[in-house]
C-alpha positions as CSV (number, residue, x, y, z in Angstrom):
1,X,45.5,50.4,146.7
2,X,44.5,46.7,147.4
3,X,40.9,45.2,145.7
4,X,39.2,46.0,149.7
5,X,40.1,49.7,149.7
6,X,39.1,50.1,146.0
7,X,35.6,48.6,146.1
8,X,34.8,50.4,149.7
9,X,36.0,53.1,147.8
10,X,34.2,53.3,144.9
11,X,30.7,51.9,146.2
12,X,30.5,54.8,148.7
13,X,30.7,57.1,146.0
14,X,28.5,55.2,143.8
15,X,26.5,55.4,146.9
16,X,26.8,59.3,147.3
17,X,26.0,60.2,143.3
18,X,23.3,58.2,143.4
19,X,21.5,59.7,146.9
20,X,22.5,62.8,145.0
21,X,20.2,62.1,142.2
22,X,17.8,60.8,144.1
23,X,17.5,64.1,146.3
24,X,17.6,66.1,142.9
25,X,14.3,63.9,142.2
26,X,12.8,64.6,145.5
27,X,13.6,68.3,145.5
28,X,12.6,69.2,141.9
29,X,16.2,70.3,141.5
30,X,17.1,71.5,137.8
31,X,20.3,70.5,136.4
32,X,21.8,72.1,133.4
33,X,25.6,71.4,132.0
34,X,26.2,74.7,130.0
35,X,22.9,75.2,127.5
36,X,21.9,71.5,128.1
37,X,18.8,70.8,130.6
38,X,19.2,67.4,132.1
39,X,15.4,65.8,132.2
40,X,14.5,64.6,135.5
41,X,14.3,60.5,134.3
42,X,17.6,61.1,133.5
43,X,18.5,61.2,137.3
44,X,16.2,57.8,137.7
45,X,17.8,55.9,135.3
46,X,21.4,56.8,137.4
47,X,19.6,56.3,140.3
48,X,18.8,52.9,139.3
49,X,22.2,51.8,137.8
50,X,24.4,53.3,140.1
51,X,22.2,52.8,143.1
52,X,22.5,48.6,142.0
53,X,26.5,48.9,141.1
54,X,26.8,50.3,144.9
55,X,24.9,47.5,146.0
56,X,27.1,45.0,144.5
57,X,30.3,46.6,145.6
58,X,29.5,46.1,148.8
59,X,27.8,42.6,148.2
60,X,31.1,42.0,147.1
61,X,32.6,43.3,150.5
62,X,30.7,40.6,152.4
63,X,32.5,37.6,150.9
């Protein structure tokens, strides 16, 4: 896999998780992992990081 494929790669899924948690937000879905409720500014905070990380990947795509 060549640095092209790998950065369209994983900025579309960066892209995808972090739709995915901004629907979650949207939606009012709940999100437990086993016991563990996952609080809802959890999901902003990913939103946020990953949302900017996909940006940048495919910033990076441009050049």
């Amino acid at each position: 896999m060549n640095k092209i494929t790998y950065y369209k790669t994983v900025s579309i899924v960066f892209f995808i998780v972090s739709m995915a948690h901004l629907l979650r937000n949207i939606y009012g879905w709940d999100v437990y992992i086993g016991d563990l409720y996952v609080p809802e500014w959890v999901s902003w905070v990913v939103v946020v990081f990953i949302g900017y990380l996909s940006i940048r990947g495919f910033k990076f795509l441009k050049r």
